[in-house]
N, C-alpha and C positions, 0 to 999 in steps of 0.2 A: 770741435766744430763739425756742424751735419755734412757731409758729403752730398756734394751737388746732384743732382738725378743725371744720369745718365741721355746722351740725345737719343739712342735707341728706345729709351722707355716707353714715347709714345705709340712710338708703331707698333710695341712687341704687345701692350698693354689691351691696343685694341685688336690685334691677331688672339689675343686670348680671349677678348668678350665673342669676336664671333665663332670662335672654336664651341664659348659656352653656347651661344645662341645657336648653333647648329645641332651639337647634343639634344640640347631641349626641344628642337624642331626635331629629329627624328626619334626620341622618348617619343611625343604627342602620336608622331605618326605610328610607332609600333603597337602605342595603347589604342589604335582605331584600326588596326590593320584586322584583326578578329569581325570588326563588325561590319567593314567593307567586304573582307572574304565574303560573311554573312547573308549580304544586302546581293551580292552577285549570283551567290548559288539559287536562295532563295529567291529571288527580286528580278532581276537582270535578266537572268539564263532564261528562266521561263519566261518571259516578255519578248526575248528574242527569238524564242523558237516559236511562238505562239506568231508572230508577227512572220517567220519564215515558212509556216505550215501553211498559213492562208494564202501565200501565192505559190507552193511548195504542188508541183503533181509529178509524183513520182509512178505512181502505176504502170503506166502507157511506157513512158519511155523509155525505164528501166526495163522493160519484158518485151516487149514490140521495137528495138533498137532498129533492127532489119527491115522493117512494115515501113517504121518513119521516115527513114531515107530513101527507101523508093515514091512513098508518096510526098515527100518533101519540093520537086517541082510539077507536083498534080495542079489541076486549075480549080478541084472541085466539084465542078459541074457536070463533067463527063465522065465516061468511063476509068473508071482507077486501071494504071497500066498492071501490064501481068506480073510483072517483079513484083509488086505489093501481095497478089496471091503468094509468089513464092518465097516471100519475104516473112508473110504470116505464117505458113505451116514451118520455116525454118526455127522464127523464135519461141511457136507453139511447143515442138518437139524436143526446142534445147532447156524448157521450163522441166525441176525433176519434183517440185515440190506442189500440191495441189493449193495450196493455201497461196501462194503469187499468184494462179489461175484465179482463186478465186476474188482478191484483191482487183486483178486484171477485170474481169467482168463484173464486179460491183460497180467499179468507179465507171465503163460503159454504161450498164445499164441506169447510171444516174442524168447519164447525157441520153440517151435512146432507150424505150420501152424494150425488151427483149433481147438484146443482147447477152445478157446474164445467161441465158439457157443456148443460144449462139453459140458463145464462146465455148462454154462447157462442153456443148455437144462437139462440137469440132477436136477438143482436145481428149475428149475421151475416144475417136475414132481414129485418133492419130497411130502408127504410122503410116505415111502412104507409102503406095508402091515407088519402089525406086526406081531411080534410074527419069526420074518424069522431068520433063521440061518446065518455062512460064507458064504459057498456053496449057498443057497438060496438068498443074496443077491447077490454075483457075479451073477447066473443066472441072475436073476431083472436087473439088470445092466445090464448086455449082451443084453438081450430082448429090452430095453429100448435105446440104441445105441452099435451097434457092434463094433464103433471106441474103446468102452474100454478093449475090446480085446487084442488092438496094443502094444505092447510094449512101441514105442514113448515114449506116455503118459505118463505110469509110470515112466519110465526114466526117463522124466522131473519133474514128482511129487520127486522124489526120490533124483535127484540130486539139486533141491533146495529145499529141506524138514529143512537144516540148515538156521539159522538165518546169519551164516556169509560165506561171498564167494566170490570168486576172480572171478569170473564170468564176471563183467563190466569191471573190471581195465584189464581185459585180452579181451576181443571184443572192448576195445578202442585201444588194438593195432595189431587188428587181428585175433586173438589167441582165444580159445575156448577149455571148456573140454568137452570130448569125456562122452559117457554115464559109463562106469568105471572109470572118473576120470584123464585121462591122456590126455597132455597137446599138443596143435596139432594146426597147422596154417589152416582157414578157407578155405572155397572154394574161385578160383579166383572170381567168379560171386560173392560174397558178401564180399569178402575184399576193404575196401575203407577208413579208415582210416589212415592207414600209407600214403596212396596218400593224403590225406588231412592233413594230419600231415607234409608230408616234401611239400605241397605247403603252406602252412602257413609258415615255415620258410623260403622257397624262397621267398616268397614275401617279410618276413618282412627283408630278407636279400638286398633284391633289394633295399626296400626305405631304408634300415642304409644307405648303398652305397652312394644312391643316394644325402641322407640326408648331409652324409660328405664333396661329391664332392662340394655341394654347400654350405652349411655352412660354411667349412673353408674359403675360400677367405672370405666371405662374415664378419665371426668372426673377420680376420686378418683385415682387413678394418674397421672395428668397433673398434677396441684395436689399431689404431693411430692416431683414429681423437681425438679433443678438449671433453671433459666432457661432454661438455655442448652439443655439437652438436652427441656427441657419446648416451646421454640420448635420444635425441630429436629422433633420427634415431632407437631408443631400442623401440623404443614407436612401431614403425611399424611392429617388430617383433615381438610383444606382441601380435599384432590386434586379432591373431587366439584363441590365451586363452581368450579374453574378449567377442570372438563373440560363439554364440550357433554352435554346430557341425550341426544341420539341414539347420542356413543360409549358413555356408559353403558350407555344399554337394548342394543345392540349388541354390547356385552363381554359383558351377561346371558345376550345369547340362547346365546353361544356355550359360557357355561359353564354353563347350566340346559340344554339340547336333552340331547336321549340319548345320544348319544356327546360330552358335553360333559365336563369334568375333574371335575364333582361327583360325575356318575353313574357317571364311569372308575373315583374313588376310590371313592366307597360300594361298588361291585362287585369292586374290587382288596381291601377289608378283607373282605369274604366279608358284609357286613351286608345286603346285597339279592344274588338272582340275577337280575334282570331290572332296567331302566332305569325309574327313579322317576321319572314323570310332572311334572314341574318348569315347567315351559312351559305357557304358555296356558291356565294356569290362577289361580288364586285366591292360591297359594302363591308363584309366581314373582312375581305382584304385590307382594304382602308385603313378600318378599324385597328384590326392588329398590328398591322405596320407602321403606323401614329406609334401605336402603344410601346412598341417594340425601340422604335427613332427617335424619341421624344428627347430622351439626355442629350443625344447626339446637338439637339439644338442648347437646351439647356445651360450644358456645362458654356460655351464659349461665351454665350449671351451674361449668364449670370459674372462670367468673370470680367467681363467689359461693365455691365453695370455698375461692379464693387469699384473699379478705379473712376469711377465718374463722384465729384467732389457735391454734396450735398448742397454745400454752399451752392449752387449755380442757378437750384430750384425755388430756395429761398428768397436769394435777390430775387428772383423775375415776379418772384408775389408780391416781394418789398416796394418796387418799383412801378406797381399799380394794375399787372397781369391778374387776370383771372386762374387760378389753380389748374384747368383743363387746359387752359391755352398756355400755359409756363410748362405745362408738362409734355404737349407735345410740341413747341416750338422751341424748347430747351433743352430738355431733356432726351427724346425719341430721337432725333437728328444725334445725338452723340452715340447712340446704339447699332447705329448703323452697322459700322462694322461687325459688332456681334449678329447681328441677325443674320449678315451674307455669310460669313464665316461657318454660321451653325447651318442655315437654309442650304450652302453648299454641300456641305458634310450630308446632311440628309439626303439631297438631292440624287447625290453621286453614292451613296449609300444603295439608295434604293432600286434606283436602276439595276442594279445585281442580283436582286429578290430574285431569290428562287423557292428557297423550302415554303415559305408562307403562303405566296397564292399558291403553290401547288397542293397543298395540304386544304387550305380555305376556302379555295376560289374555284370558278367552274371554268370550262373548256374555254371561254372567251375573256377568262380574266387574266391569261401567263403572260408573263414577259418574254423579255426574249431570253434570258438565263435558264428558261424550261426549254428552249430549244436548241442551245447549246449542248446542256445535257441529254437532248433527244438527238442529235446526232453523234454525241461520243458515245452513249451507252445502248443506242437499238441500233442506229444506222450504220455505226460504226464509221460515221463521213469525219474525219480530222478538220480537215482540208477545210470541210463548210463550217464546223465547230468554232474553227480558229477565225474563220473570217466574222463570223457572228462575232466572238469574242474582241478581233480587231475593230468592231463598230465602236461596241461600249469604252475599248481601253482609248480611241479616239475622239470620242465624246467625252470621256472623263479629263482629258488632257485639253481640251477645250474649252472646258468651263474652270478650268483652274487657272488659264492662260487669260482668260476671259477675268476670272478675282483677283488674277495677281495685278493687271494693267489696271483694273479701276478701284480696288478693293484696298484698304485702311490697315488693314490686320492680317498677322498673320493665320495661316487655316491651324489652329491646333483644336485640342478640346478643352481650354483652358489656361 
């Protein structure tokens, strides 16, 4: 005869399923822990320094410690008191490395015209005589350049004496503080930014456009051939991910220049007598940036198409529709989601261009990714680099926030 189960059995029975289901929960998590490291070093980290460099001004503060705390209850307006003179030549003299100096009077001379050669001069005349007072070093100073007289100057020492500052995130869109602090739109003569900010979205508005007018046919076409001939033909709009973005823009050049094969054939059908400007302009950007995005739309579209049931186009012909009107009152409405999913991808693709209009395009066609890398690599400005960069990473996170609340699909390629 079976022996009765035991009353202990059930408890002990279910303390070992969740013994198992805890294993299995941290198995999962040690097979992901590789690519979360991953996603942090590469992903994270740099998003967060980028996001901290943009309000991040370490020059001033860090080298002028001494300058900032005497001019810390300045009013601005008036004469800077004497401590601040001897506050300056103390953290001049306690700098042993030229390259802080020169750090130090970069980031001034990006706030005031001449300070750059200012500061240098003052630090290469340095030591003073000792033994000198407030008063007796302002004197020394004065004698030694009258520019430190100007107010400017201290203004600028003054208003960036703090470590943190809305300074870059406010000149990437214009905007600037006044030497008290209050918050004021630049001169026309140096505002350029928001023109460069809303042509970065026109452009990258033109190729979504442009990218959907042609991609859709070209998706729906693809979503009702054979498998087999549907892969064969996927192969072709693949070409651009497998080839280098330099042979592309390099293929362009040869077929957009004036003796290129666009301008041979426009000229061979008689539709131009002279070579259509194609290059280095606005147009040849377009162009290759279509060409270049184009899968991007593509892939998502076509694979929303294939899960749409054929059956759906049929009835509505069955049912007394016209072919044109079943297709877009039937059909198109179900693509939706493909198209935002692929037009975002494009969209937020594009904005980042940098090698192509730089390579294609003339002075009035960059984005603003050519001036990102025009302050990290000529100006050597971080500070405005990152704050440039925190526009774009803020606008991308905006339009995804923006697909995710009204949007059907998820953003993949596929």
């Amino acid at each position: 005869m079976a022996a009765a189960p035991s009353a202990h059995a059930g408890p002990e029975l279910a303390q070992q399923l969740r013994r198992a289901e805890r294993r299995k929960r941290l198995r999962a998590l040690a097979l992901t822990l590789p690519l979360l490291a991953f996603l942090l070093v590469v992903f994270l980290l740099p998003l967060g320094s980028l996001l901290v460099r943009a309000v991040e001004n370490p020059e001033v503060a860090d080298t002028l410690a001494h300058t900032g705390q005497a001019l810390s209850g300045w009013d601005r307006q008036g004469a800077p008191p004497d401590a601040a003179y001897q506050g300056l030549v103390q953290d001049l003299s306690a700098l042993q490395e030229t390259a802080q100096v020169g750090a130090l009077a970069r980031r001034l001379n990006s706030e005031i015209s001449g300070a750059r050669s200012l500061v240098m001069g003052t630090y290469r005349a340095l030591p003073v005589p000792a033994g000198l007072d407030a008063a007796q070093t302002r004197d020394w100073l004065l004698a030694h350049d009258a520019r430190w007289g100007e107010l400017p100057y201290w203004q600028a020492i003054a208003k960036n004496a703090s470590r943190w500052t809305p300074d870059y995130l406010l000149a990437a869109v214009d905007l600037q503080r006044t030497p008290q602090g209050a918050i004021e739109q630049v001169g026309a003569e140096a505002a350029a930014f928001r023109d460069i900010l809303g042509r970065t979205f026109q452009m990258s508005a033109t190729v979504t456009l442009l990218a959907i007018l042609i991609g859709y046919p070209l998706a729906y076409w693809l979503s009702t051939l054979s498998e087999r001939r549907a892969n064969l033909m996927m192969i072709l709009v693949l070409v651009p991910f497998w080839t280098s973005v330099l042979v592309r823009i390099a293929a362009w050049i040869v077929l957009l220049q004036n003796n290129g094969l666009v301008n041979r054939l426009l000229m061979f059908l008689n539709l131009t007598d002279a070579p259509v400007p194609l290059l280095f302009n606005r147009l040849g950007v377009v162009i290759a940036m279509v060409h270049i995005l184009l899968p991007f739309l593509i892939l998502p579209l076509y694979s929303v198409m294939k899960s749409i049931p054929p059956n759906y186009l049929r009835a509505a012909v069955s049912l007394g529709s016209p072919p044109l009107a079943a297709f877009f009152r039937v059909y198109v409405p179900q693509t939706y989601p493909g198209v935002a999913a692929g037009g975002l991808l494009v969209f937020i693709t594009a904005i980042g261009y940098y090698v192509t209009p730089a390579l294609l395009g003339g002075p009035s066609d960059q984005m603003l990714s050519y001036y990102v890398a025009q302050y990290t690599n000529v100006e050597v400005n971080w500070g405005m680099a990152a704050a440039l960069g925190s526009v774009l990473l803020v606008t991308t996170l905006a339009l995804y926030g923006v697909y995710r609340k009204f949007g059907k699909a998820e953003l993949s390629l596929g």
